[in-house]
C-alpha positions as CSV (number, residue, x, y, z in Angstrom):
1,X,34.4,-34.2,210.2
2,X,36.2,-32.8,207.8
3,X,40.4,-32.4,207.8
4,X,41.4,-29.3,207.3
5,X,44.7,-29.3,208.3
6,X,46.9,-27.4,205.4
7,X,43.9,-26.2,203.5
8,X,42.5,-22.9,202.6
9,X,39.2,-21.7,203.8
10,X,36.2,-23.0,202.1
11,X,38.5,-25.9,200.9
12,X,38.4,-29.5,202.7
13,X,40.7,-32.4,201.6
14,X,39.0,-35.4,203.0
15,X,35.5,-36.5,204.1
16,X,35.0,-39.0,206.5
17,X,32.2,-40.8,205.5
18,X,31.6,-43.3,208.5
19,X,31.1,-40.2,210.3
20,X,28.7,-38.8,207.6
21,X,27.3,-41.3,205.8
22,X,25.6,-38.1,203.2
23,X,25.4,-39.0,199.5
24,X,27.6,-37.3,197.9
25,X,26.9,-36.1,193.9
26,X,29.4,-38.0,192.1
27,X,32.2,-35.4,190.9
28,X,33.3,-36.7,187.0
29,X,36.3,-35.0,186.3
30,X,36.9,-33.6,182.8
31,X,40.2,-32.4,180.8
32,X,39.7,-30.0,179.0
33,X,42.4,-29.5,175.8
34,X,42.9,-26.8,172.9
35,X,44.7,-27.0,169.4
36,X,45.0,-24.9,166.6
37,X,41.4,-26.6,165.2
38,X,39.1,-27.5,167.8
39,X,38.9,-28.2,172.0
40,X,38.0,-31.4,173.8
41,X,36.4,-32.4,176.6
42,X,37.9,-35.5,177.8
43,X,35.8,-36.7,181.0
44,X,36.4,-40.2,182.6
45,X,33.0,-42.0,183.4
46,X,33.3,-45.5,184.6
47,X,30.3,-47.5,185.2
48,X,27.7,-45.9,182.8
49,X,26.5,-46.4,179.6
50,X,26.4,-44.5,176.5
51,X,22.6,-44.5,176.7
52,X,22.7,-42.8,180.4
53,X,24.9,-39.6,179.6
54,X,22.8,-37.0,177.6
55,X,24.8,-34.0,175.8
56,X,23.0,-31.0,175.0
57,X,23.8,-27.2,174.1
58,X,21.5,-24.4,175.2
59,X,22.7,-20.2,175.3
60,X,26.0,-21.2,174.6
61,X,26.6,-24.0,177.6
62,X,27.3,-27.1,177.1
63,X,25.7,-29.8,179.1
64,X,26.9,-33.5,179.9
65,X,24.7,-35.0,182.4
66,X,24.6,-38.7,183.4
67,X,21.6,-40.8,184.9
68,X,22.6,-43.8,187.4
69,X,21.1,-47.1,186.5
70,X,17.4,-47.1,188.5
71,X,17.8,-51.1,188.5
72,X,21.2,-51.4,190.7
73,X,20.6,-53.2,193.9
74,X,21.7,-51.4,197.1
75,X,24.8,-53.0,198.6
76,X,26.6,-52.7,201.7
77,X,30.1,-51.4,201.2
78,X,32.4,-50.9,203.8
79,X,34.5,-48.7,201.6
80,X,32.7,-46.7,198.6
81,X,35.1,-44.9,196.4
82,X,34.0,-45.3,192.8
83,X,31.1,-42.3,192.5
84,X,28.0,-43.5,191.6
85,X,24.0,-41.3,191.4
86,X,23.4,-38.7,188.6
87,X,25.6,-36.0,187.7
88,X,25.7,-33.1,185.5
89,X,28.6,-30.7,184.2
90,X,28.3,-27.5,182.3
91,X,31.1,-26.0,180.5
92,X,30.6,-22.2,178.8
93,X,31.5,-22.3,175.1
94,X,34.2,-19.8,174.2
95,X,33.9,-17.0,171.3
96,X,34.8,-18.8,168.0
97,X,33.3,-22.3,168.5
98,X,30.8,-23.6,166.3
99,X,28.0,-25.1,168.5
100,X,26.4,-26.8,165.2
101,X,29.5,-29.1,165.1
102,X,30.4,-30.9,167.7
103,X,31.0,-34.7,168.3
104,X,31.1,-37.2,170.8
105,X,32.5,-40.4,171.3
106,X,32.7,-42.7,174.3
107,X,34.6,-45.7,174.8
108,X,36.6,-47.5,177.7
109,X,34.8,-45.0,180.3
110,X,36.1,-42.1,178.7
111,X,34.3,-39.4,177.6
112,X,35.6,-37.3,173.8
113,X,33.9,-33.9,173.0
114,X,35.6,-32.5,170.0
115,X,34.1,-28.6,169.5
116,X,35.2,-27.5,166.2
117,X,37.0,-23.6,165.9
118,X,35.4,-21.4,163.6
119,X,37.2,-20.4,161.0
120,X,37.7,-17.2,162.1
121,X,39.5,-18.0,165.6
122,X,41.7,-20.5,163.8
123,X,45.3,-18.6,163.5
124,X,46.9,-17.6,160.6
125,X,50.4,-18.5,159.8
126,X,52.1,-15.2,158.3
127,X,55.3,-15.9,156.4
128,X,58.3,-13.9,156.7
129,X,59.4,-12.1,153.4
């Protein structure tokens, strides 16, 4: 059952999963930061491989999406918290990005999209006279 005690509606902050042994979709969470040049997506994904997360763009959303490992045996765990299974997180590009430059990197579990400003939604400095 869920607990909630000191939450909002529509919020829960625990699951009790001996009581509900459902499989949850694993939830990757993502930071997302902004400077003067570009954003990034920084998104912490431990236990996959490069080759299992797939990054694509399509009407101006960008898609990371992550494929569990078909291979893994099934184990009995008497406490589960790392998320495993397939995921997928879409983020809407904001006005002055360029979609034709963007780069990944992952390493250490963690996740880097860098999505370049345009130009144009880069600020200008304007000296004082």
């Amino acid at each position: 059952m869920y607990n909630t005690m000191n939450s909002k509606p529509g919020f829960h902050t625990r699951r009790d999963f001996r009581r509900h042994p459902m499989h949850y979709a694993p939830t990757v969470l993502a930071n997302v930061v902004e400077n003067d040049k570009h954003y990034q997506i920084q998104m912490a994904i431990p236990g996959y491989q490069k080759d299992q997360i797939d990054i694509s763009i399509a009407e101006n959303t960008l898609t990371i999406a992550g494929k569990a490992n078909e291979n893994e045996q099934e184990q009995i765990y008497t406490r589960k918290e790392f998320a495993s299974g397939n995921f997928s997180r879409k983020f809407t590009l904001p006005k002055g990005t360029n979609a034709e430059n963007i780069s990944a990197e992952y390493a250490n579990s963690i996740l880097l999209i860098t999505i370049t400003k345009t130009p144009d939604a880069q600020p200008i400095k304007v000296n004082i006279q």
